[in-house]
Each structure stands twice: as structure tokens, then as C-alpha cells.
N, C-alpha and C positions, 0 to 999 in steps of 0.2 A: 644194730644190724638186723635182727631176728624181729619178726612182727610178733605180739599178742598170740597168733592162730596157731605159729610154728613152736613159741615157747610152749603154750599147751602140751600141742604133740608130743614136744622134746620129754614130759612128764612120766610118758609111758614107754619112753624103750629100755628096754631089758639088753643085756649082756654086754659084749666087747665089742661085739661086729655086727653093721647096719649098713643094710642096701635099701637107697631111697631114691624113687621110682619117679621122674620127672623132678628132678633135683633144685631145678628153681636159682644157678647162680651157685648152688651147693650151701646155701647158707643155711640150712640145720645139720649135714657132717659138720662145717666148721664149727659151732654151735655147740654142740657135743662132745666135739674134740678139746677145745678152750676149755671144756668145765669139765673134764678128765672124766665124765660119764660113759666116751667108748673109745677104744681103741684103733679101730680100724675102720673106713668105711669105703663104699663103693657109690657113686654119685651117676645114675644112670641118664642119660637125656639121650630123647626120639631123633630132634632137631641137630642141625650141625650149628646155629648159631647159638640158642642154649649151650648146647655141649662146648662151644669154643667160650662161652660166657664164664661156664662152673672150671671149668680149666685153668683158664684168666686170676678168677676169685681164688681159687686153694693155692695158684703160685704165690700168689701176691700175698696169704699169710703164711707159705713156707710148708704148707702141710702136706706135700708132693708127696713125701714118705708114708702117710696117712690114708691120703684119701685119694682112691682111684676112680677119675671123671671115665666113664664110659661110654660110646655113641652107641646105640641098638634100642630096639623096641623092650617097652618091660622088662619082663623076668628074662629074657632073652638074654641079657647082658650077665647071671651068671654063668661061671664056669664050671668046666666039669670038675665035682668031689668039692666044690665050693660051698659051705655050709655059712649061714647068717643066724645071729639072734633075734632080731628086728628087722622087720621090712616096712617101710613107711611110704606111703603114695598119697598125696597131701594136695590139694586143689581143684581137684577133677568132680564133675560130676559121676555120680553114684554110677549109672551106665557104662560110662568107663571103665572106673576104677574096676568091674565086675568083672569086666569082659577081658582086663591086662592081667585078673589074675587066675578066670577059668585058660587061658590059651598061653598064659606060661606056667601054669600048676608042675606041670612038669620037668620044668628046670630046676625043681625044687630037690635038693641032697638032704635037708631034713623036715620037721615041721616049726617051724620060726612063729612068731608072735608076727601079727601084722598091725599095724594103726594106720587108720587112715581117716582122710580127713574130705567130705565129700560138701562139694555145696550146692547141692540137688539132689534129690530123688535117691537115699541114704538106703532106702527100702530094696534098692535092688542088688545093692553091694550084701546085704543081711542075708537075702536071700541063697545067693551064691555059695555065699561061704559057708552055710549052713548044708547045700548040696557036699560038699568038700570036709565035711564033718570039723570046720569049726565053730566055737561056741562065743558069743561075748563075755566080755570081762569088763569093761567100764564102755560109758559113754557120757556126753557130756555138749552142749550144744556150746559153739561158740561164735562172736561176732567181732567181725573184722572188714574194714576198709565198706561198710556199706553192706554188705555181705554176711548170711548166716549160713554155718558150716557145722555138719553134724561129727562131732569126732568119736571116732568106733573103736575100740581095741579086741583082737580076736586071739584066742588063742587053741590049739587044738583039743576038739572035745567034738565031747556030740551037744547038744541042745535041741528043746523041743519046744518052739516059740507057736505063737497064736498069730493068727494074719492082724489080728492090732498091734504086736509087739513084732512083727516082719517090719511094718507099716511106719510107725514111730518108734521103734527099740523099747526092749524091756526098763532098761534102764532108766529110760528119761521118763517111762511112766510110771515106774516107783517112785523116782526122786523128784518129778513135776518142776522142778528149776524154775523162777523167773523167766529166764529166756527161751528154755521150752516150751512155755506157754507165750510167750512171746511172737515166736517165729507163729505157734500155730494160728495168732491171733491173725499173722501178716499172712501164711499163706491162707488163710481164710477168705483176706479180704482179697487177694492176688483172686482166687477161683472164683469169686462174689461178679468178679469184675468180668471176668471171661465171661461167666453163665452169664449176664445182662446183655451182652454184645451180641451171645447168640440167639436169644429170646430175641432179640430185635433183626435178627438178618429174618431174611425169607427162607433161609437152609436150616432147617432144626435138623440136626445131628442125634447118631448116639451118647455123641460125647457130653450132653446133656446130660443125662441120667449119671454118666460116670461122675462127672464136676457135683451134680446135686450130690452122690451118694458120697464122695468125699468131703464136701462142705458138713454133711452130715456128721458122719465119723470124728471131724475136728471140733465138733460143738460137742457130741460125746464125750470128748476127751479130756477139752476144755471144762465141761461139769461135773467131770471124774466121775461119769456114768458106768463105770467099765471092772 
């Protein structure tokens, strides 16, 4: 039931109770629950079809007592004096994921471990949470359904990173991974491709320069120039 990307995730939640942030069907509460890893969870969805989906799923394995399907946006959907271990927001690009968790920061009763799982632009989720004085704790690139996914674990701290480790996480450029250098191989050629299209229109852009100076950056990285 649980793909590759989400058993990952399932690696890094900490304690008894877990609110996961676009729930997906709910199949990592249930997931969790089955392997007696948590106790309780909250399964939030935007959507009413989702939400009718993740409702459906946790009747039909009995876990009604367990796991509470919620409708509302993000963090929105805790309550008040409602405290969580892990918060898990799994699918979304980076932009996203940023922005559900600077505009529900506030709903927050403690400071929780977050994981998230972003398949874009992983740089601006780093960034944010970095605003909100969290720190990393692992990271780890993974690939699923076609799809590369940067998975982040954050936990409260201060940290004081470099726009290269904003940019590609500290982590994955101490540990260099196969599929970190991977991915960077692929967006390399992804931004190779852009720059060529615009070289050839008649509208040269700034975004020229930006494409070259990150094509840049990824061969740096890739030479472990850094």
C-alpha cells in the first residue's frame, strides 16, 4: 500500500502523534499505525474529494479511533492546546510546502519535528524554516514514480547555512549520494535545455544569466568544487 517515497518519510517520525499535511488517501497514518510506530494521528486534506478519500481509507482499516481525517487548509486544521510530535507534508513542491508552513506557524502549541518531502525547488522550504529558527537533521534524496523528491527533516534549532547548502542542503553535499548527484546531473540537463530554447528565440531574457549561473553552480558541485 505505502510507495518507496512515503516509507522513507515513515523513517523519521519521532513520537506518538503525527499531523500529515495533504494526507494522500491517509496512507502513511495508516502505515504507521499498522507498525505500532504512532499512536495517534490527524490526516489533514484541502480538498473535499481527498478528504472524503482519507475517511473512506482509515474506515475500511477500522482505524476511526486512531486516525482523525480533517477538511481545512494546512496547519489550520490543528486545534486549540493541540500539540503533535511530527508533522509530515509529503508531495508538494518546495514553494508550497513553504508557504503552508510560514501562514499556519501559528497554529503551532509546541515546536514538533517536521519532514517533508518536496519535489521541486527543496531550496525554499530550507529557507523558510531557517527564517522560523529550524535547523536540519537529515536529508536524503529519493526517487519514485518518475520523480525526484528531496526529503528534509527539520527540527527546532537555529542553523547557519551557506547559499550553496540553502540551494542543495548541507547534507546531501557532505554525503554526495548517487542520486544526489543524480538528480543534479538531470536538472542540469532540464536548465541546458531551457538555456538553448532561449538562445534561439529573438527575446534574450534575464533569465538567461540566472539558468547559466545555476547550470554553473551544479557542475561546481558536481566536481565537488566547494
Amino acid at each position: 500500500m505505502i510507495d518507496t517515497r512515503l516509507k522513507a518519510v515513515s523513517k523519521y517520525v519521532v513520537g506518538e502523534r503525527l499531523l500529515d499535511v495533504g494526507s494522500d488517501h491517509a496512507y502513511l497514518p495508516i502505515y504507521l499505525i499498522e507498525q505500532n510506530k504512532i499512536k495517534y494521528a490527524v490526516a489533514g486534506e484541502v480538498v473535499k474529494g481527498p478528504f472524503e478519500n482519507s475517511k473512506s481509507n482509515v474506515k475500511g482499516y477500522k482505524f476511526d479511533d486512531k486516525i482523525d481525517v480533517r477538511l481545512g487548509s494546512g496547519l489550520s486544521v490543528i486545534q486549540k492546546d493541540e500539540q503533535f510530535d511530527t508533522i509530515t507534508i509529503c508531495g508538494m513542491g518546495g514553494p508550497l510546502i513553504a508557504s503552508i508552513i510560514k501562514e499556519g506557524i501559528s497554529y503551532l502549541n509546541n515546536t514538533p519535528r517536521f519532514v517533508v518531502s518536496s519535489n521541486v525547488y527543496g531550496e525554499s522550504v530550507r529557507r523558510e524554516m531557517a527564517n522560523l529558527n529550524y535547523k536540519i537533521i537529515s536529508e536524503e534524496i529519493n526517487f519514485y514514480n518518475n520523480k525526484f523528491y528531496e526529503l528534509i527533516v527539520f527540527e527546532y534549532g537555529e542553523d547557519d547555512l551557506s547559499d550553496l547548502e540553502f540551494k542543495f542542503g548541507p547534507i546531501n553535499l557532505k554525503d554526495r549520494t548517487n542520486l544526489f548527484l543524480l538528480k543534479l546531473q538531470k536538472d542540469k540537463e532540464h536548465l541546458q535545455h531551457i538555456k538553448s530554447q532561449i538562445e534561439q528565440s529573438s527575446k534574450k531574457t534575464d533569465k538567461l544569466e540566472e539558468i547559466t549561473n545555476d547550470i554553473n553552480l551544479i557542475n561546481q558541485v558536481i566536481n565537488h568544487e566547494y
